[in-house]
N, C-alpha and C positions, 0 to 999 in steps of 0.2 A: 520374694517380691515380684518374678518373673511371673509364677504362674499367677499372682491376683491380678495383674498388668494383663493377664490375657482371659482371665476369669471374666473380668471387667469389660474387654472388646467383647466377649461369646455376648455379653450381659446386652451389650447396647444392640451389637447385631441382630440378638432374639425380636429385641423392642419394636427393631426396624423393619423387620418382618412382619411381625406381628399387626401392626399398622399398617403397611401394603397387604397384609390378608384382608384385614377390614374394609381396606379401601376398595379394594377386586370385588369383595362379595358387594359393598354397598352400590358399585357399578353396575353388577351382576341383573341385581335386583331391582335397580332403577331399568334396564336393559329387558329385564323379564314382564316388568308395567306396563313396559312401552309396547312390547306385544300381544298385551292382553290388551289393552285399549287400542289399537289397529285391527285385532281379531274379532270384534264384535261386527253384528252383521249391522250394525248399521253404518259405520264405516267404512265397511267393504263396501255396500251398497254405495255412498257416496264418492265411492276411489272409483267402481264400475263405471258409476252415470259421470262422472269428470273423464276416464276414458273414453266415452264415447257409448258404450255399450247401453239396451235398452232393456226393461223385462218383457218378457214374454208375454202374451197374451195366452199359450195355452202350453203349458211345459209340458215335458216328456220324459217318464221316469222309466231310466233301463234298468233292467234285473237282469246283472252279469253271473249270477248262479244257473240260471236255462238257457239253456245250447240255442243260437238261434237257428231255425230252421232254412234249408239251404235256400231252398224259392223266395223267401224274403228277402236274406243278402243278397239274391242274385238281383233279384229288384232293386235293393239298394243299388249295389253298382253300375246298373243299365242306366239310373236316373242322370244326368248332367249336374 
């Protein structure tokens, strides 16, 4: 009688579990939505322009694979 009496707690414990797993993952996953619809760029863009920030008029794309040459950085630095 002792071990069904504990058969029976392992039984409901599993249950208990088992439904806090579901409930984790369905968080998880609500959790993961909410990042993908934040991460689109037009979101971004309107979290930017609510920051304050403006776009460019004429962007400037670095290519960190080429060493930049030193006369240039040194110009960078001298600028204010």
């Amino acid at each position: 009688m002792g071990i069904n009496i504990l058969l029976g707690n392992d039984a409901v414990r599993v249950r208990e579990l088992k439904i806090e797993a579901i409930m984790v993952n369905e968080e998880r996953e609500e959790a993961l939505r909410q990042v993908a619809l934040l991460s689109t760029s037009e979101s971004l863009a309107e979290r930017a322009i609510s920051l304050g920030m403006i776009p460019s008029s004429s962007p400037t794309f670095l290519d960190i694979s080429e060493p930049i040459p030193l006369e240039v950085e040194k110009a960078a630095k001298d600028k204010p």
